[in-house]
C-alpha positions as CSV (number, residue, x, y, z in Angstrom):
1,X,119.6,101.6,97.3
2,X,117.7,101.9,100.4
3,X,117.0,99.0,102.3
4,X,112.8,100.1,102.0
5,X,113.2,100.6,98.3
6,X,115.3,97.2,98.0
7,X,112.4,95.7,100.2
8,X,110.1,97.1,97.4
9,X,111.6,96.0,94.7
10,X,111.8,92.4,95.3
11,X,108.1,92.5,96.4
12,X,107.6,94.1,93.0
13,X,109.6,91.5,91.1
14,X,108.0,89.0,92.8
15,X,104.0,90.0,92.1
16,X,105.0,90.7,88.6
17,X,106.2,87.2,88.2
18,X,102.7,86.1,89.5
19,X,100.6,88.2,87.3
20,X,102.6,87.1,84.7
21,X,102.1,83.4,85.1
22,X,98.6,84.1,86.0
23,X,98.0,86.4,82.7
24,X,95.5,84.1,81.1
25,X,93.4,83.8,84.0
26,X,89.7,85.0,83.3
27,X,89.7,85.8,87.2
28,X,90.9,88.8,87.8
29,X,91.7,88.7,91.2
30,X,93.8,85.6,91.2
31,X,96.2,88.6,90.9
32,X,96.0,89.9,94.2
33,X,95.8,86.6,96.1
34,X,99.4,87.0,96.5
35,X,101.7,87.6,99.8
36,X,104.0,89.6,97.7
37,X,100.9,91.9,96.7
38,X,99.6,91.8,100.4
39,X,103.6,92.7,101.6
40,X,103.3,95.5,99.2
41,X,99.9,96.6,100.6
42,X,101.4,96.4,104.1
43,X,104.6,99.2,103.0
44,X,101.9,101.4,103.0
45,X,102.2,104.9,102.3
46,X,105.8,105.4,101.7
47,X,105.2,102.9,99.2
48,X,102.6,105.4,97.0
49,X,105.6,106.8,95.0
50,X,107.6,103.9,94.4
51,X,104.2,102.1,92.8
52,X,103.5,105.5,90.6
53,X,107.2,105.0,89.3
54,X,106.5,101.2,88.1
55,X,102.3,102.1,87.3
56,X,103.9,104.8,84.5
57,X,105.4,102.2,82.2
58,X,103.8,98.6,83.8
59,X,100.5,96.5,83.1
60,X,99.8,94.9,86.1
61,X,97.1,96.0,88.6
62,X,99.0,98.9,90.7
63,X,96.0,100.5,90.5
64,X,94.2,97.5,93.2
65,X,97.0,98.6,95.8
66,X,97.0,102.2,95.7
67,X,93.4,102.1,96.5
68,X,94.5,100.0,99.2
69,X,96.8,102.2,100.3
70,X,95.5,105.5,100.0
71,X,91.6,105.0,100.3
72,X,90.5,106.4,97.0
73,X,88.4,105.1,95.7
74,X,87.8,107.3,92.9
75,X,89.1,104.9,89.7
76,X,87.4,101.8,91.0
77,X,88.7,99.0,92.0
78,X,91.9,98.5,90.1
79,X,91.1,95.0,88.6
80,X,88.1,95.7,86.4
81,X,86.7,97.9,84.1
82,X,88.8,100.0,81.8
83,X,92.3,99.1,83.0
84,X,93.9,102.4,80.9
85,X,91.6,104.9,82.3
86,X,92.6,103.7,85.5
87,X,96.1,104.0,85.4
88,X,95.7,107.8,83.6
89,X,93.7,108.4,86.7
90,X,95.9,107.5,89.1
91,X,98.8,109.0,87.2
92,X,96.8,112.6,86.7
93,X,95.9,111.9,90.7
94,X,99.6,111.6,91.0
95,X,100.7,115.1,89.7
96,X,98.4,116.9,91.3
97,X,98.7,115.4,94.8
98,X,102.6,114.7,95.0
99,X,103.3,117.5,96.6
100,X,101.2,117.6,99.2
101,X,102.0,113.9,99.7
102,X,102.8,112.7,103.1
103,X,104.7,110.0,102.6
């Protein structure tokens, strides 16, 4: 493994953790007043495919840093709002921009 993908990872691990401890919250964003979710911000752009790869099978609110990342704005905010819709958005957004993603 990659030392940027290991990086990744852990980050991942880590804001998973805090979402789920913070599940029951009736604040949404208590879930990205995280370092681990700012750190994962911060890998940028390289960083887009490695957060499509967790956002196919996960719950939590990859949605929040691929606007971040990316600037689209297209599927709101990534917090609120139908949650599902957002991540088939950013999914079909996915497929059809992959190839012509940077990186």
């Amino acid at each position: 493994m990659s030392e940027p993908v290991a990086r990744f990872d852990s980050l991942a691990e880590e804001w998973e953790r805090h979402c789920a401890e913070h599940r029951e919250s009736s604040n949404p964003y208590v879930f990205l007043d995280h370092p681990s979710f700012d750190a994962l911000v911060a890998l940028g752009r390289p960083a887009v495919p490695l957060i499509i790869e967790r956002y196919r099978d996960g719950s939590v609110f990859w949605g929040a840093a691929l606007r971040r990342i990316t600037g689209v704005t297209t599927f709101g905010d990534g917090v609120v709002g139908n949650l599902e819709a957002n991540r088939q958005g950013w999914l079909k957004w996915w497929s059809e921009n992959q190839a012509a993603w940077p990186g």
